[in-house]
N, C-alpha and C positions, 0 to 999 in steps of 0.2 A: 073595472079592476078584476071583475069575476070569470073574464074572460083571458085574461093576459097569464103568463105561462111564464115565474120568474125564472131568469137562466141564472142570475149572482146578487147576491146582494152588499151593497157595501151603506157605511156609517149614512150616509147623507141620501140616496140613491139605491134604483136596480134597476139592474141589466132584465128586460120582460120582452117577451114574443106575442107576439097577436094571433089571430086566428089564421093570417094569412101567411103567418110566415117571418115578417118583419119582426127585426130587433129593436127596440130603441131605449130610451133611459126615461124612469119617471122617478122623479122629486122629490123628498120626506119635504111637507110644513106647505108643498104646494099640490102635489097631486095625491098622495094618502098622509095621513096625521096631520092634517092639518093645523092643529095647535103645535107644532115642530118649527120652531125658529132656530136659523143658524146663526152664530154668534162671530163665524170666522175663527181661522184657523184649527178648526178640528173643533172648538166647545161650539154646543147649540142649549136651547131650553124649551121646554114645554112646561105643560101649566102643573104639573109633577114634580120639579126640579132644574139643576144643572147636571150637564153632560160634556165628559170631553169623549168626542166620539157615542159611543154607548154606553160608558162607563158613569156611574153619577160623581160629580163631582163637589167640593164644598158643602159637602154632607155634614158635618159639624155646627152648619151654620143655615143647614135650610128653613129653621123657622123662622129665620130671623132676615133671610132674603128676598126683597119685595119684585116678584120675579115678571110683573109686568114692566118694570121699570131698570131693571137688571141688564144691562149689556157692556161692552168689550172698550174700554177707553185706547187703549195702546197694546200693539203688539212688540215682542223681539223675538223672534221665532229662530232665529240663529245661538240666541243666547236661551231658551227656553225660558222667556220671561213674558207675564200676560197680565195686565188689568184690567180688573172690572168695575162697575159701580153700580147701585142702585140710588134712589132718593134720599138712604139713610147712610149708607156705608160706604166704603172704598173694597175692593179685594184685591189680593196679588194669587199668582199661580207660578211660581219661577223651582228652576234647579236649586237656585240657594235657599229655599224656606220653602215649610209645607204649606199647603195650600191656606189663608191664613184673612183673617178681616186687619186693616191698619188702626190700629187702636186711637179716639181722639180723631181720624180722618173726617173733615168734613167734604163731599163729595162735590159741594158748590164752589168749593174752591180749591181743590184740589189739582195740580201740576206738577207733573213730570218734569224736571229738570234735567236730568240725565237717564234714560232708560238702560245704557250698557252698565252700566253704575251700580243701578239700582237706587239712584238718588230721586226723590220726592219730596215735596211738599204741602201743605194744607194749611193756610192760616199762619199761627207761629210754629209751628209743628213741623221738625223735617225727620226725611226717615229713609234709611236704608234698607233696601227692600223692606220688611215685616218689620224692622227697628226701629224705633223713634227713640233719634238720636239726645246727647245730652247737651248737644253745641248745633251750631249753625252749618250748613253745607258749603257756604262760604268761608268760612272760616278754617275746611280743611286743606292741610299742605300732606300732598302725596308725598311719601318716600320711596313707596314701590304698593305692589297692588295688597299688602300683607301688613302695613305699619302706615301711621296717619299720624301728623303731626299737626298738633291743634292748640295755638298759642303756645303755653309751655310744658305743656303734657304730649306723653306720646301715647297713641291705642295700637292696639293689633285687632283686628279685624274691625276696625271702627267702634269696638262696643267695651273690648277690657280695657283699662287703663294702664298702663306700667309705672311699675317704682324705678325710675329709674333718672338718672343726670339727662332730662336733655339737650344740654349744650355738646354734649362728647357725643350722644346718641347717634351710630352710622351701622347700615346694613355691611356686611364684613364680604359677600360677595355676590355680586348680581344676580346669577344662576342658583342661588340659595336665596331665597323672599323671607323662610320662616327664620334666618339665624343673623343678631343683631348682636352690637356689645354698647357698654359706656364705660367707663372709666372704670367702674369697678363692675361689671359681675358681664357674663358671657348671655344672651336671652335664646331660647328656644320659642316661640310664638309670644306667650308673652308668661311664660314662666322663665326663671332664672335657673340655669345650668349649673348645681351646685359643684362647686371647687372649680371652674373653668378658671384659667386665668387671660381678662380680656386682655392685655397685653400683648404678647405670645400666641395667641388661639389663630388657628389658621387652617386654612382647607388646600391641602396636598395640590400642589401644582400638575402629579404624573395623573391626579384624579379630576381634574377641576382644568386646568390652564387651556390653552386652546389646540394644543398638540396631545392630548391627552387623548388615549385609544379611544373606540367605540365600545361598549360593554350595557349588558341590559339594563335596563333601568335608567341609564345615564342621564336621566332628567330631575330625578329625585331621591340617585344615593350617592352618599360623599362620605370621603372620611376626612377627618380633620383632626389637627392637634395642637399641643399646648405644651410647656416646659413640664406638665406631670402627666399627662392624661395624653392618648387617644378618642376618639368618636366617631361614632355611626351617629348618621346623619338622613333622617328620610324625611323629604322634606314635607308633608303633607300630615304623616302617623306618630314620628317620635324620634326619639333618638336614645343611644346607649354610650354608655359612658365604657371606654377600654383601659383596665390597669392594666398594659401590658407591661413587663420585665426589663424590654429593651426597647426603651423609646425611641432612641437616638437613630434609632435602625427600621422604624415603622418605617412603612411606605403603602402604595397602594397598588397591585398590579392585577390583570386581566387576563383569564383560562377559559378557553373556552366560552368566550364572550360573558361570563360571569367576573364582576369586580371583586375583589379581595383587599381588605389590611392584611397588611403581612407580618410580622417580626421576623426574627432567627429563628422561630421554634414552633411558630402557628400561622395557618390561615386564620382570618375572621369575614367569616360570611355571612353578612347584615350587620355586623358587630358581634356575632357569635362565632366562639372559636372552635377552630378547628383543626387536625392534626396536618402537620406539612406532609405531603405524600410522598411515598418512599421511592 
């Protein structure tokens, strides 16, 4: 090693020259650091800790991680989802939850039932991603990937519950996940849209329908309306409620590849008004 001449180095690996000139690659955990195990997909661990790449990882919880017996149960690398386990515990690593231990996981029995999901198992214990859930996984009826129907309760996002009728309970338009109604009240995720009227409440055809222009965002701003009310609608962060003057005459149209509510007297842009230009 004392002789080799590194040209690059990367997470796992380096690029090294010899005395004669030759390049070739030598190995972390087999040719130097030897206490360096790779764990697959970028995590590895030594007798120090866990690692995604160089970086340490599940630091919250390294006392508590028995890191001879610590490795990689499943990956989704596509969906940025990864398990682990030790003799005591379960871990996840995913985009929907921080880096986290499954609370209650027993790791002997532990099963992945659906990994795109985030759906698991352990004993009587099921769990979405980091959540252990209040019901069974079988027991849930998809409505869309944002509302779960579970006997006769409905959730949003698997974990809140809503007050709400659900026999009327229906997603109001496919291309909107977060906006639902029932008989009486209008839902935004899973809080209720005060004064919407579910009735009436509807998302602008010239903004929503299937002829409807191209404009930025167009995957998560809508506007919608109701016999009192206009709405900005973004489907992910919130929505605003528009008392505009002239409802009957709302519509939605597109400048500039930017989308607009409109009335007779204003633009509103994200639901914020604006003056109509001269």
């Amino acid at each position: 090693m004392k002789d080799l001449i590194i040209l690059d180095i990367f997470w796992d690996r380096r690029l090294v020259q010899d005395k004669t000139g030759k390049e070739f690659e030598i190995y972390r955990g087999k040719d130097y650091e030897l206490d360096w195990v790779n764990l697959g997909h970028g995590y590895a661990k030594n007798n120090s800790g866990v690692y995604l790449r160089d970086t340490p990882c599940f630091k919250p919880y390294h006392k508590q991680i028995d890191l001879a017996s610590f490795e990689m149960i499943q990956a989704n690398k596509s969906e940025n989802t990864f398990y682990f386990k030790d003799k005591h515990s379960v871990f996840i690593d995913s985009y929907m939850c921080p880096q986290a231990i499954l609370k209650n996981a027993d790791p002997s029995h532990f099963k992945i039932i659906n990994i795109d999901k985030g759906y698991t198992t352990s004993n009587t214990n099921n769990y979405w991603y980091d959540s252990e859930l209040p019901y069974k996984i079988a027991e849930i009826h998809p409505l869309n990937d944002s509302y779960q129907k579970v006997g006769n309760e409905i959730y949003f996002g698997h974990l809140k519950k809503l007050e709400c009728d659900h026999e009327t309970f229906q997603i109001i338009h496919e291309k909107v996940p977060t906006v639902a109604r029932d008989k009486n009240h209008v839902f935004y995720k899973a809080d209720i849209i005060e004064g919407a009227d579910p009735e009436t409440f509807h998302f602008l055809e010239t903004c929503i329908g299937k002829n409807a222009p191209y404009y930025l965002e167009n995957d998560i701003h809508f506007y919608a309306k109701d016999k009192q009310y206009a709405y900005f609608i973004n489907v992910p962060f919130g929505y605003k409620i528009i008392k505009t003057k002239d409802l009957d005459n709302f519509d939605f149209v597109v400048h500039n590849n930017i989308g607009y509510g409109r009335d007779a007297h204003y633009l509103y842009e994200k639901g914020k008004r604006k003056k109509l230009p001269k």
